[in-house]
C-alpha positions in Angstrom: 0.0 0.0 0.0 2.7 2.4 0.9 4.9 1.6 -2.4 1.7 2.5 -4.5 0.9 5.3 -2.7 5.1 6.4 -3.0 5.0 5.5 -6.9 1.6 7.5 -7.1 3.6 11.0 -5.6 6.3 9.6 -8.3 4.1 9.8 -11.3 2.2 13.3 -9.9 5.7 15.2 -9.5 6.8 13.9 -12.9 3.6 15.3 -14.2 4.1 18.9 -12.3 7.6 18.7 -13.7 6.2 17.9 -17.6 4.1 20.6 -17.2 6.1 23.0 -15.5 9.1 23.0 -19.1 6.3 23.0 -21.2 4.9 26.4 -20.0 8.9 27.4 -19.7 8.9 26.6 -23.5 5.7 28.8 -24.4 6.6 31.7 -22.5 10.1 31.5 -24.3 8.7 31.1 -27.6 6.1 33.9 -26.8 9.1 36.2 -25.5 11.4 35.2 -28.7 8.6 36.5 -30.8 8.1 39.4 -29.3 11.3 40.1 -29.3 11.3 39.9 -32.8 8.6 42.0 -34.0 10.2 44.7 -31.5 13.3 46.4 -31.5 15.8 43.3 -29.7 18.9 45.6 -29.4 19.2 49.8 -29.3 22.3 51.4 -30.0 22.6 55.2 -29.5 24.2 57.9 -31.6 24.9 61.5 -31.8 23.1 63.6 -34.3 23.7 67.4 -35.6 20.1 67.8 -36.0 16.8 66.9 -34.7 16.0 64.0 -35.9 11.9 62.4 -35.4 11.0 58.9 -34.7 10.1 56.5 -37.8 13.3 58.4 -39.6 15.7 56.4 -41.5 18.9 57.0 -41.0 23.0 56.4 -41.7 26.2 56.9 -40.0 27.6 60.2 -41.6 30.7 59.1 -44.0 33.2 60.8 -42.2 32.2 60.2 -38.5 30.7 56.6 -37.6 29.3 57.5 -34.1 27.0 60.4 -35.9 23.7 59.5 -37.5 21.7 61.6 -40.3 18.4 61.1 -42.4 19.5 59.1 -46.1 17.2 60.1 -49.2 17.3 57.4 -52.1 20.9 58.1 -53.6 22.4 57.4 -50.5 20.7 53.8 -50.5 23.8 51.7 -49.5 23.8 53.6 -46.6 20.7 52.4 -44.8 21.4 51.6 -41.2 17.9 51.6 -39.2 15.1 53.8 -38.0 15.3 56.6 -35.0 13.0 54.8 -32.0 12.4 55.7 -28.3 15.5 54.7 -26.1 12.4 53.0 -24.2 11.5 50.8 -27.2 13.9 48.2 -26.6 14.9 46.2 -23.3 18.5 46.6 -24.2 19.7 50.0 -25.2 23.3 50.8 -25.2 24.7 54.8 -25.3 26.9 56.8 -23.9 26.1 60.5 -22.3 26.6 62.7 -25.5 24.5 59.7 -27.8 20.8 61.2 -27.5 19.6 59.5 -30.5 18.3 55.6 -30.5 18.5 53.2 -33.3 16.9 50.0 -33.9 18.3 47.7 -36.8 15.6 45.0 -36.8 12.0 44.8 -35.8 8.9 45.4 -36.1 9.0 49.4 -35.9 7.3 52.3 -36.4 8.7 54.4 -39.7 7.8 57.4 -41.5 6.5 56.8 -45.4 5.0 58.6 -48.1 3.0 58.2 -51.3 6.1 59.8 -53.8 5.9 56.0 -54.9 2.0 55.2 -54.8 0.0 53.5 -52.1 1.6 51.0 -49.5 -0.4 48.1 -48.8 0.6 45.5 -46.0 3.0 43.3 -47.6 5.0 45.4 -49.4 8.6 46.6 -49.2 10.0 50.3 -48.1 12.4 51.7 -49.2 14.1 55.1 -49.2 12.4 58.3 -51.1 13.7 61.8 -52.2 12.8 62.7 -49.0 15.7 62.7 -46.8 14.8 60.3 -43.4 11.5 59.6 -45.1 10.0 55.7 -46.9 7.8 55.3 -49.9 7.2 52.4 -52.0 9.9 49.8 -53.5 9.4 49.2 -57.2 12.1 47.5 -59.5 14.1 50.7 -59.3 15.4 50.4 -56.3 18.4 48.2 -54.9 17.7 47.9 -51.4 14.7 48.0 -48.8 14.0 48.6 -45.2 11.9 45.8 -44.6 8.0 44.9 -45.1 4.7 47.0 -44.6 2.7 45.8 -41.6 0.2 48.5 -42.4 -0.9 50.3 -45.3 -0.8 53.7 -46.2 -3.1 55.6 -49.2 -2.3 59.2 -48.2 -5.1 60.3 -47.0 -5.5 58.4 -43.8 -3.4 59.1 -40.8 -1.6 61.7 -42.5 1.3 63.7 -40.5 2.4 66.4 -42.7 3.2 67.2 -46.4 5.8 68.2 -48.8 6.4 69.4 -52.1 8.3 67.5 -54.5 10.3 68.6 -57.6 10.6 66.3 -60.6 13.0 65.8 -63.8 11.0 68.6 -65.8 11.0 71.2 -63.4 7.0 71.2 -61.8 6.4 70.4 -58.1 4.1 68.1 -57.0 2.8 67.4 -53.2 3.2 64.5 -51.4 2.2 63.2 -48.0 3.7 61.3 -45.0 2.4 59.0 -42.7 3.9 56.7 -40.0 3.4 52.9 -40.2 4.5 49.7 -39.2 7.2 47.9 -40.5 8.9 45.0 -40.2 12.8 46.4 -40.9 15.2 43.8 -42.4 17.3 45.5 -44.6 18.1 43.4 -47.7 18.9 43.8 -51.3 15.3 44.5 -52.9 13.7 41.3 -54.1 12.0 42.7 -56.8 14.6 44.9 -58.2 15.9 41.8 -60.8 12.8 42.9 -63.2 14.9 46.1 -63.5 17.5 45.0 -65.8 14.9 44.8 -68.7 14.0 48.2 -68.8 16.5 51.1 -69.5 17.2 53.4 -66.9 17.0 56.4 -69.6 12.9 55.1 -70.5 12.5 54.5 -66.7 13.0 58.1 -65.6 11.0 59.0 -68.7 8.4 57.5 -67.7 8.6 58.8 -64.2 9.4 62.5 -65.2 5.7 62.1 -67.5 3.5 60.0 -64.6 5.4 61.1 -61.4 6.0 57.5 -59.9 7.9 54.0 -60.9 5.8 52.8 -63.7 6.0 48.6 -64.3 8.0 48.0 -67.6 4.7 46.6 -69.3 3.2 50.2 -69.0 6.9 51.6 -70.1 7.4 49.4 -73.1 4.1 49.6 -74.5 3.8 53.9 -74.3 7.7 53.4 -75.9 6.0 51.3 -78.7 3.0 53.7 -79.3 5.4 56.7 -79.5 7.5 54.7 -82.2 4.1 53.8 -84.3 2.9 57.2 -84.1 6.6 58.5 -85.1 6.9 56.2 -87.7 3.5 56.6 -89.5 4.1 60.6 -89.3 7.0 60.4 -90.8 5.7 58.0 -93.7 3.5 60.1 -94.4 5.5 63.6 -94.5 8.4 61.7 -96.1 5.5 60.5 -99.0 3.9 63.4 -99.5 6.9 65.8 -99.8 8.7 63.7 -102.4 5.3 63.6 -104.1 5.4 67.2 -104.5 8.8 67.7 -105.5 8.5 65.1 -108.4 5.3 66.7 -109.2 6.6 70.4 -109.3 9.6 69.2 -111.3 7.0 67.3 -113.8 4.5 70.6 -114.0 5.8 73.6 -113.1 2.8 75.6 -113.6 1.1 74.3 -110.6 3.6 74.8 -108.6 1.1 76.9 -105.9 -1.3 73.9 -105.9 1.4 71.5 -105.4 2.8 73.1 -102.5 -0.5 73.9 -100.7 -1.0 69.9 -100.8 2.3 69.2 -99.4 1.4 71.7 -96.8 -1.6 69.9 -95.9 0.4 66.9 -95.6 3.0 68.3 -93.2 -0.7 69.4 -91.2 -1.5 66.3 -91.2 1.2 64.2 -90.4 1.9 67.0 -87.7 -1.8 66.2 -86.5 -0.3 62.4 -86.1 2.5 62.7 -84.5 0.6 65.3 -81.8 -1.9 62.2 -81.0 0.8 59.4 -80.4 2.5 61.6 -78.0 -1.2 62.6 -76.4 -2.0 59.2 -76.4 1.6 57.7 -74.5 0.8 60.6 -72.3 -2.9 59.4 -71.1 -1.3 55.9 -70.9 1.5 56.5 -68.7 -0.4 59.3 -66.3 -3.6 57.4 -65.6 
């Protein structure tokens, strides 16, 4: 009776103790992740200027221990994104290093629509914008990380900005703050880039105002050649037509040349609607 009753008390602890690693495991797993979709480690750094949270930011090239906001030409610079020093259970500064950066996690970043809408899912990148995200398209060789939340600018807007473009004209553009799940990484979709011209890529961006997909590129590049080629075919026609015929009758010479006129009017009228119409397709 007693060795049952010993055996029994066996069985019970090993049962306690079963139970007791398996909620050690979950709360470690659950920790783990929530480590991860936070900022794990925060490292500070001095900055010449004020610099918000959700900026992203570099070490300056001649002094690693100061940080600035990067706009797209400074891509390869991309270190992380200005947080709260409270953001992180680890943050490591000294007493001059008032500015906290996060390298990984799920953080919150400033964006805008200079590349289109964000939708959850897709990747951030830098903008003209210095400290600012937008959009990734082909064009661009590295990202922050992934969209958590979307962004259409017009919801949870924080302020705006005026943007100038190849031509010359200014356009407005907004910001917002988002989630986003930073990994910086080369920019998974940026291998599509190789099969459209940078020179027709920042065409196409000077007409529409954003990254255009190299379908929408290729096919206003072939309706600008049709529309070029059948203008010309038809001025080139019609003027050596009217040459041959002055040179054959002289004496209507003013009848000849108001018909070659008319063709030059027409194939004028041409070559105006094949640039209207690679306009309408690449701005709408």
């Amino acid at each position: 009776m007693i060795i049952t009753k010993i055996k029994h008390l066996i069985t019970i602890k090993k049962v306690l103790a079963l139970s007791a690693l398996i909620g050690l495991i979950v709360l470690n797993i659950n920790y783990t992740n929530a480590n991860a979709q936070g900022a794990s480690v925060t490292q500070g750094y001095k900055a010449e200027s004020v610099l918000q949270r959700g900026m992203i930011i570099g070490t300056k090239e001649d002094d690693a221990t100061t940080v600035e906001p990067l706009n797209v030409e400074q891509m390869d610079r991309i270190m992380g994104v200005v947080v709260n020093a409270n953001e992180s259970p680890i943050t490591i500064s000294g007493e001059d290093e008032q500015v906290f950066v996060s390298t990984v996690g799920r953080l919150d970043v400033l964006v805008s629509n200079q590349n289109g809408t964000i939708n959850p899912g897709d990747y951030v990148t830098l903008s003209s914008i210095a400290g600012i995200g937008m959009l990734a398209t082909y064009n661009e060789s590295q990202v922050l990380g992934q969209a958590v939340d979307g962004f259409d600018g017009e919801n949870s807007v924080i302020s705006k900005s005026s943007l100038a473009d190849n031509i010359g004209s200014k356009r407005e553009v907004v910001i917002g703050r988002i989630k986003v799940n930073v990994a910086i990484s080369k920019n998974p979709i940026a291998k599509s880039a190789a099969v459209t011209p940078e020179w027709l890529g920042k065409i196409g961006q000077a007409i529409a105002g954003e990254s255009l997909s190299p379908a929408r590129l290729y096919l206003g590049a072939g309706l600008f050649l049709i529309g070029a080629s059948i203008s010309a075919m038809i001025l080139y026609s019609g003027v050596r037509s009217s040459i041959i015929s002055v040179g054959r009758n002289p004496l209507s010479k003013k009848s000849i040349l108001r018909a070659m006129l008319q063709v030059i009017f027409t194939s004028l009228i041409v070559f105006i609607i094949s640039v209207f119409g690679v306009y309408l397709l690449l701005k709408i």
